[in-house]
N, C-alpha and C positions, 0 to 999 in steps of 0.2 A: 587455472583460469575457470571462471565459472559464468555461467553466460543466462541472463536472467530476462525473459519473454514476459511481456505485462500485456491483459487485455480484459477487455470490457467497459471500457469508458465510451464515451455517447455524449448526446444530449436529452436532457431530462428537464422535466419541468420541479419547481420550487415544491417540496414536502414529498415530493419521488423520492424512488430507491434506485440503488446501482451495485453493481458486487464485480469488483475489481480481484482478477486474479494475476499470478506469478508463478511460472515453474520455471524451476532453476536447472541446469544443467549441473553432471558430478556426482559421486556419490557418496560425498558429506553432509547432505540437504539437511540431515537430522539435529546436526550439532551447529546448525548456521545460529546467531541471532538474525531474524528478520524483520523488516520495518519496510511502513512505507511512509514516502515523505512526498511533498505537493510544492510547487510553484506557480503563483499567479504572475500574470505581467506585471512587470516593476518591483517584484519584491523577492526578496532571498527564500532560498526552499527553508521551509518548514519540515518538523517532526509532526505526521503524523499519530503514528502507533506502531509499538512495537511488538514483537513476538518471541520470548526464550526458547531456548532447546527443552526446557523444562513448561515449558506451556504460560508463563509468568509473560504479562502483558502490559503496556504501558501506554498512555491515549494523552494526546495534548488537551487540555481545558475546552478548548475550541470545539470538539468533537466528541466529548466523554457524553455518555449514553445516548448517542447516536451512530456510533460506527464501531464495528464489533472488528476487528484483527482473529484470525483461527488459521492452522496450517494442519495438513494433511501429508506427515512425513512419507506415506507410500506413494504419494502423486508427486512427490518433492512441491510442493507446491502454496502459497501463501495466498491468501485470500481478506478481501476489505469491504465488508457490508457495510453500505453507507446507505442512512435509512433518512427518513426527514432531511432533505437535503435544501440547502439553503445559496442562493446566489453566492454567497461569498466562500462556498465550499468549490466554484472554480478555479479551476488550475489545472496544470502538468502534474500528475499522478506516478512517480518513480518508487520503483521497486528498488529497495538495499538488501544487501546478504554482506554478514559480518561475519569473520572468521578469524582469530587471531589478530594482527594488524592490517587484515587484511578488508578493503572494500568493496565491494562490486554493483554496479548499479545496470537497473533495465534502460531501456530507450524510452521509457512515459509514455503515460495515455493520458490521454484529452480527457476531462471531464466537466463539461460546463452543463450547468442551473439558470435555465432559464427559462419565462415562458412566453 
């Protein structure tokens, strides 16, 4: 089991920044794929980016060169700088750790853009 803590979400105003983090519990932290994915009211969660054991990254369209995805395997820990932030970049901000078939998700943090 592995037990995944998200935090740094807030409120911020429109072209702020915020830097979302996740330490995971366990100590396979290295070999996880990590991703963090977003729900707004009314809509199914989204991808937003992800993160390889090998450092290999992946950013939804929505968010490509504005939110940078980086992990710190000795902190076990995933992080989501989100820079230029835009009203419609609100939502439930969920931490994933991928392992085999296996998935584990945080409890989300709040991130709403507004001013």
């Amino acid at each position: 089991q592995v037990q995944l803590v998200e935090s740094g979400g807030g409120l911020v105003q429109p072209g702020g920044s915020l830097r979302l983090s996740c330490t995971a519990s366990g100590s396979a932290f290295s070999i996880y794929v990590m991703g963090w994915y977003r729900q707004a009211p009314g809509k199914q969660r989204e991808l937003v980016a992800t993160i390889t054991s090998g450092y290999n990254t992946n950013y939804a369209d929505s968010v490509k060169g504005r939110f940078t995805i980086s992990r710190d395997n000795a902190k076990k820990t995933v992080y989501l700088q989100m820079n230029s932030l835009k009203p419609e970049d609100t939502a439930v901000y969920y931490c994933k750790a991928a392992i085999l078939t296996y998935d584990y998700w945080g409890q989300g943090t709040q991130v709403t853009v507004s001013a």
